[in-house]
MDTraj code that builds the backbone (N, CA, C; nanometers):
import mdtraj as md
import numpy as np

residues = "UNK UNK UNK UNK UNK UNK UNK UNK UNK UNK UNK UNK UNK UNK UNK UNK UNK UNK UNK UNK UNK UNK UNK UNK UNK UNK UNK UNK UNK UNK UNK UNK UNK UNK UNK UNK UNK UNK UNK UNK UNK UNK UNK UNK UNK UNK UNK UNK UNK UNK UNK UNK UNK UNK UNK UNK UNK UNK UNK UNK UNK UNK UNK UNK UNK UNK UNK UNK UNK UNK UNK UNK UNK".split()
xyz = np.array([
    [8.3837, 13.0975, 16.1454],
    [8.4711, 12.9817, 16.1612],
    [8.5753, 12.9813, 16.0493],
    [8.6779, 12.9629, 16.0492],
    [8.8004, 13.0183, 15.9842],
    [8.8415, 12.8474, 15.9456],
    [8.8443, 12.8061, 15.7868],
    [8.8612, 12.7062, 15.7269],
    [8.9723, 12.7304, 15.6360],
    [9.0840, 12.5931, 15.6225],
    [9.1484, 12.6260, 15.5792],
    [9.1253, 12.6132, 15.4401],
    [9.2279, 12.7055, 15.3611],
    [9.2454, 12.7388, 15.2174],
    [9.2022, 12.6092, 15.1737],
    [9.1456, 12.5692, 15.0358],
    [9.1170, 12.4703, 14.9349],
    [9.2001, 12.4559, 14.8378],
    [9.2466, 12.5940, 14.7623],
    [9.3552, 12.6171, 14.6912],
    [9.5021, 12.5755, 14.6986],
    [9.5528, 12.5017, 14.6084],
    [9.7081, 12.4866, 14.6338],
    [9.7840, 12.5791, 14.5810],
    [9.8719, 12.5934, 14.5940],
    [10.0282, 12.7248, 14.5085],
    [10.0911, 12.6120, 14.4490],
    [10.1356, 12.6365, 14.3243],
    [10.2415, 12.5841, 14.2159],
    [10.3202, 12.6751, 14.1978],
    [10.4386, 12.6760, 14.2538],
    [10.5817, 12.6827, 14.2200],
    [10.6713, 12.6955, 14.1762],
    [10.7847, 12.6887, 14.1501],
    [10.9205, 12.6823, 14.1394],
    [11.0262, 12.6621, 14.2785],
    [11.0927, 12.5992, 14.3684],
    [11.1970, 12.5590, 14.4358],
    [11.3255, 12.5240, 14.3615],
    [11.3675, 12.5245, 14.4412],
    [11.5250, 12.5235, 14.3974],
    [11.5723, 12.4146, 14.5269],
    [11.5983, 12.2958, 14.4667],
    [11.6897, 12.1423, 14.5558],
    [11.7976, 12.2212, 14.6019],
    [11.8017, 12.2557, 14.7719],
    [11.9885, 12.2631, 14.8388],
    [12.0320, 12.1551, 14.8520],
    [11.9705, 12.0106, 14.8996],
    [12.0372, 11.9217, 14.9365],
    [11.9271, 11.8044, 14.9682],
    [11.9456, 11.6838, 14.9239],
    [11.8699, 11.5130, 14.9854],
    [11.9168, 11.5199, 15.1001],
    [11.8140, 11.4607, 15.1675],
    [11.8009, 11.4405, 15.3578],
    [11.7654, 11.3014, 15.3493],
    [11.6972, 11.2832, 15.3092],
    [11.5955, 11.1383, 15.3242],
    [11.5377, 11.0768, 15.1697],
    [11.5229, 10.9184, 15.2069],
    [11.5489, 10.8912, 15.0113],
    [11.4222, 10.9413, 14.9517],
    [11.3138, 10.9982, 14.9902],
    [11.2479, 11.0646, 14.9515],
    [11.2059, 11.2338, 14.9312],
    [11.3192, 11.2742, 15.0253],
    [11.2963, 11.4331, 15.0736],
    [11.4334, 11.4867, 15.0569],
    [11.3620, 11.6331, 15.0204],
    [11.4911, 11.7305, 15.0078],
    [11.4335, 11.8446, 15.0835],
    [11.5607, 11.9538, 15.0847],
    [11.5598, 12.0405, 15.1369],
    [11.5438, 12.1481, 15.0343],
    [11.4598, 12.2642, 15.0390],
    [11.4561, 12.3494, 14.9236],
    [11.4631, 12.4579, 14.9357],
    [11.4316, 12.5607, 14.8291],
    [11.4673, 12.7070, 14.8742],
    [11.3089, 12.7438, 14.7591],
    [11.1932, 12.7846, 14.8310],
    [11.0880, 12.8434, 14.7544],
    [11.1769, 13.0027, 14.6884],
    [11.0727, 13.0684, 14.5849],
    [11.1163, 13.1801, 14.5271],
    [11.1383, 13.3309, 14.5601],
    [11.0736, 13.2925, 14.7377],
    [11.0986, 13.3876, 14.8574],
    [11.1722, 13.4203, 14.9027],
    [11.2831, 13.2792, 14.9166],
    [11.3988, 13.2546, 14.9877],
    [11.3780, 13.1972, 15.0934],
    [11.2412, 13.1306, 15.1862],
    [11.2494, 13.0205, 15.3073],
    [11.2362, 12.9182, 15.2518],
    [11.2863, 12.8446, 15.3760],
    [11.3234, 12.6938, 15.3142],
    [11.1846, 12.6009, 15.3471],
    [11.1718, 12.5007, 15.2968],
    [11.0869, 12.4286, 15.2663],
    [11.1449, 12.2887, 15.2972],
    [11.0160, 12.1452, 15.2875],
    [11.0719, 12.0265, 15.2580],
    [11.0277, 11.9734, 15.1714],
    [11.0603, 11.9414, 15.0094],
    [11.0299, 11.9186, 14.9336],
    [11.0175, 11.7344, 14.9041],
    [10.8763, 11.7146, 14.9021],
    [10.8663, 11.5105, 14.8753],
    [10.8688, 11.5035, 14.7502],
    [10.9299, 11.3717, 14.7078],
    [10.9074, 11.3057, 14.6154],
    [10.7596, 11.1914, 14.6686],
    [10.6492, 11.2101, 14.5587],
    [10.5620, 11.1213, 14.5729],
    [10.5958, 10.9985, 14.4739],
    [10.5125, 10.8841, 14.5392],
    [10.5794, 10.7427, 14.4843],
    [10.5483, 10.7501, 14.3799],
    [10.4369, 10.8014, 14.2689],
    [10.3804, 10.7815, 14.1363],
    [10.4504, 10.8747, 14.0563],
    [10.5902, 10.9571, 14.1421],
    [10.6675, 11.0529, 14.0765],
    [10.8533, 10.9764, 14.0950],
    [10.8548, 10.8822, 14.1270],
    [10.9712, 10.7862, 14.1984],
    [11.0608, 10.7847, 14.0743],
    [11.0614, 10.7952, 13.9954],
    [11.1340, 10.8393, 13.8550],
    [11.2323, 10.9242, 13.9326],
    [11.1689, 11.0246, 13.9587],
    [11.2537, 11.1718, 13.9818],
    [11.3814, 11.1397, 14.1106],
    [11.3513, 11.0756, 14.1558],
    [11.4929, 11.0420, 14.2700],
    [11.5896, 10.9903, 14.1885],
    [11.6005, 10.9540, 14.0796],
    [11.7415, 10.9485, 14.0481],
    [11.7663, 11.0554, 13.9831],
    [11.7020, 11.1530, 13.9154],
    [11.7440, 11.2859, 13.8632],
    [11.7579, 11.4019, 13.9265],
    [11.6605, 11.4011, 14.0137],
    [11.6947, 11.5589, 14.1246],
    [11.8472, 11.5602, 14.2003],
    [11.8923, 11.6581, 14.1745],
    [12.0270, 11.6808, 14.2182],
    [12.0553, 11.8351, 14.2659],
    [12.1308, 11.8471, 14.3802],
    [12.1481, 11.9727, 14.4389],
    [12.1298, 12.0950, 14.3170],
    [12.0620, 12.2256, 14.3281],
    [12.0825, 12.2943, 14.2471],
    [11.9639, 12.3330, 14.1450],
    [11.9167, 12.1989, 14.0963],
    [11.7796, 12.1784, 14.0158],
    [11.6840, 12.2400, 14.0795],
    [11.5920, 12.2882, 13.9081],
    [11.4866, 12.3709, 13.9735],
    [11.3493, 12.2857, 13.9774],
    [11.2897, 12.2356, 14.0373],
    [11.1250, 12.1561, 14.0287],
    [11.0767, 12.2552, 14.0557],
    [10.9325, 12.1610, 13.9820],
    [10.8093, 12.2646, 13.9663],
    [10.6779, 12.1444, 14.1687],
    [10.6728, 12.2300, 14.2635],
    [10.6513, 12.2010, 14.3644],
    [10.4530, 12.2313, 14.3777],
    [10.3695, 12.1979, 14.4229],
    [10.2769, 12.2100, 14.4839],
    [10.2689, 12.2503, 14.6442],
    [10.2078, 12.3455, 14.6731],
    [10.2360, 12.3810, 14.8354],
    [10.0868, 12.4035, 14.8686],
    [10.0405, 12.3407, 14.9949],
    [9.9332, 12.4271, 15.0933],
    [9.9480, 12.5252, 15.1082],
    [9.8253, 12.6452, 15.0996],
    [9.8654, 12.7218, 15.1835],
    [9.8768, 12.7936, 15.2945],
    [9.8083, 12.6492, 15.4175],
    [9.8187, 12.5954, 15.5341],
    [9.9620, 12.5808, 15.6224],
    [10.0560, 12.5565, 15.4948],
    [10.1696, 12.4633, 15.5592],
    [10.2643, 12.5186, 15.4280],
    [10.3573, 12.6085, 15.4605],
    [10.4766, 12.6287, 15.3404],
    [10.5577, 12.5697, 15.3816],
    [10.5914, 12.5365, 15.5023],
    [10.7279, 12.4055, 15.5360],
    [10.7276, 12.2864, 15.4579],
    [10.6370, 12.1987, 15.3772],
    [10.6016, 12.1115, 15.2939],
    [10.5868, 12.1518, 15.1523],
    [10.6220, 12.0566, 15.0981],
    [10.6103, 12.0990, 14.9339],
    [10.6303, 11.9363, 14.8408],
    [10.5291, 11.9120, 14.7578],
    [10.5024, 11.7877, 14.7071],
    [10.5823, 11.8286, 14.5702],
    [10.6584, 11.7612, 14.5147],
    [10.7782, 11.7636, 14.3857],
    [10.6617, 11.6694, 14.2891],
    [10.6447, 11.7645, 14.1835],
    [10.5424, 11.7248, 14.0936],
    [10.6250, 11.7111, 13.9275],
    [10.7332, 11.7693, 13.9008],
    [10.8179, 11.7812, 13.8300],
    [10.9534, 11.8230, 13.8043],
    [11.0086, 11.7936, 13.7014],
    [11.1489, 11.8946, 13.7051],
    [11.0984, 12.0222, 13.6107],
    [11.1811, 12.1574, 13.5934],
    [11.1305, 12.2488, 13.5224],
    [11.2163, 12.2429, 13.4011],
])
top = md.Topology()
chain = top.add_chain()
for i, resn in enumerate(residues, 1):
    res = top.add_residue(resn, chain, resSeq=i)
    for name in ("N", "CA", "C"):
        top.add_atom(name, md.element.get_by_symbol(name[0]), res)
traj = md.Trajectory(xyz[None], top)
């Protein structure tokens, strides 16, 4: 029976662009794109993330289309 991973991946992304007042669009260190959240206990960071910036991201590795914004680098 095939369970998913337990383990998360920590990161580096790179912000292309805000979509939503919580979400951006990103570029992992692969080069596919991702959707990077701001979580609410991290709500600081929406006024500083700006196109270009590099955060430090948390990813499943279930799901690389998602990516939780845990810091700036």
């Amino acid at each position: 029976m095939n369970q998913y991973p337990s383990q998360y991946i920590d990161c580096i992304c790179t912000i292309r662009e805000r979509f939503a007042p919580t979400a951006f669009h990103a570029t992992l260190p692969n080069g596919k794109a991702t959707v990077a959240f701001v979580q609410l206990k991290e709500a600081h960071l929406l006024d500083i993330i700006k196109p270009g910036d590099k955060v430090n991201v948390t990813i499943c590795p279930a799901d690389f289309e998602r990516a939780r914004i845990r810091s700036m680098v």
